[in-house]
N, C-alpha and C positions, 0 to 999 in steps of 0.2 A: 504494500500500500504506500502509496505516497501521497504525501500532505503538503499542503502548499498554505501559507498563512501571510497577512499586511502585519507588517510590525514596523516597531522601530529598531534600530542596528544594535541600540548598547544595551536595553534590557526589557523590550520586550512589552512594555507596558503603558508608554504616551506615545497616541497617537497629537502628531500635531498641525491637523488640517479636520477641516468639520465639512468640508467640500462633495465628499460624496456622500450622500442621503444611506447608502447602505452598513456606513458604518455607525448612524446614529443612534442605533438601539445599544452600540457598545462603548460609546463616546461618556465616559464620568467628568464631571468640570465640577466646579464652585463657583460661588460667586464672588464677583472681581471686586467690587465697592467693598469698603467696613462699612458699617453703620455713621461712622466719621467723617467719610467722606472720603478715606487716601486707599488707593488700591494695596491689595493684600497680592503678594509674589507668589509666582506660579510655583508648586512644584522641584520642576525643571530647573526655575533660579535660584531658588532654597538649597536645594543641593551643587551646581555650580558654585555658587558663590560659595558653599565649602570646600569645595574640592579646590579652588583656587585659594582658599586662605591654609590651605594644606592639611585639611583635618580627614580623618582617616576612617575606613568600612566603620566599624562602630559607632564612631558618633555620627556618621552621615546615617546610619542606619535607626538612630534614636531621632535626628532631624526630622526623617522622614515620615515616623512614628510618632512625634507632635503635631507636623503640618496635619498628618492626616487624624487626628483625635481634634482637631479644632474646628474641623469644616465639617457641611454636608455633603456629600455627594451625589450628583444628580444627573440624570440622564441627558443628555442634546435635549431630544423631546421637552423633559420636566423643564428645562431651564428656559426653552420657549413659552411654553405656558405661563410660566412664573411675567414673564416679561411683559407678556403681552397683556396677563391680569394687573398688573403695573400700568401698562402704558395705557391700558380700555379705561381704569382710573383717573389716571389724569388729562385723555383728552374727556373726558365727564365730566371732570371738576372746569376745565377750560371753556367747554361750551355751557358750562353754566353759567361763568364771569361773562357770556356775551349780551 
């Protein structure tokens, strides 16, 4: 048997383009904003930016296992929904101020 699979090179597990519609039942994201206002760092930069300050498999591997104990994780799909109940929102509250 042979398997044929989309990944990424180094391990498997970020995909990073949301381009093709077949991948979005497998696509997990977070949301980009805090509640503050200042965007929260991908993944992908949380660990880069260790491995460039030189820090080594265990603590990248504890990094990883914060980012991810902090966030939700949500399908392509979910995160359109969310957005779009967001956006129905405010253009509602907008076409009321007219």
């Amino acid at each position: 048997m042979l398997l044929i699979a989309r990944t990424d090179a180094e391990s498997a597990r970020l995909i990073s383009s949301t381009v093709d519609a077949r991948d979005h039942p497998h696509i997990r994201g977070v949301q980009t904003r805090l509640p503050d206002g200042s965007r929260r760092l991908a993944l992908a930069e949380v660990l880069d930016r260790a491995e460039a300050q030189g820090q080594g498999g265990a603590e990248i591997d504890d990094l990883e296992a914060k980012w991810l104990s902090e966030v939700k994780l949500t399908t392509f799909d979910e995160g359109k929904e969310v957005i779009l109940y967001i956006l129905g929102g405010a253009v509602l509250r907008a076409s009321r101020l007219r």
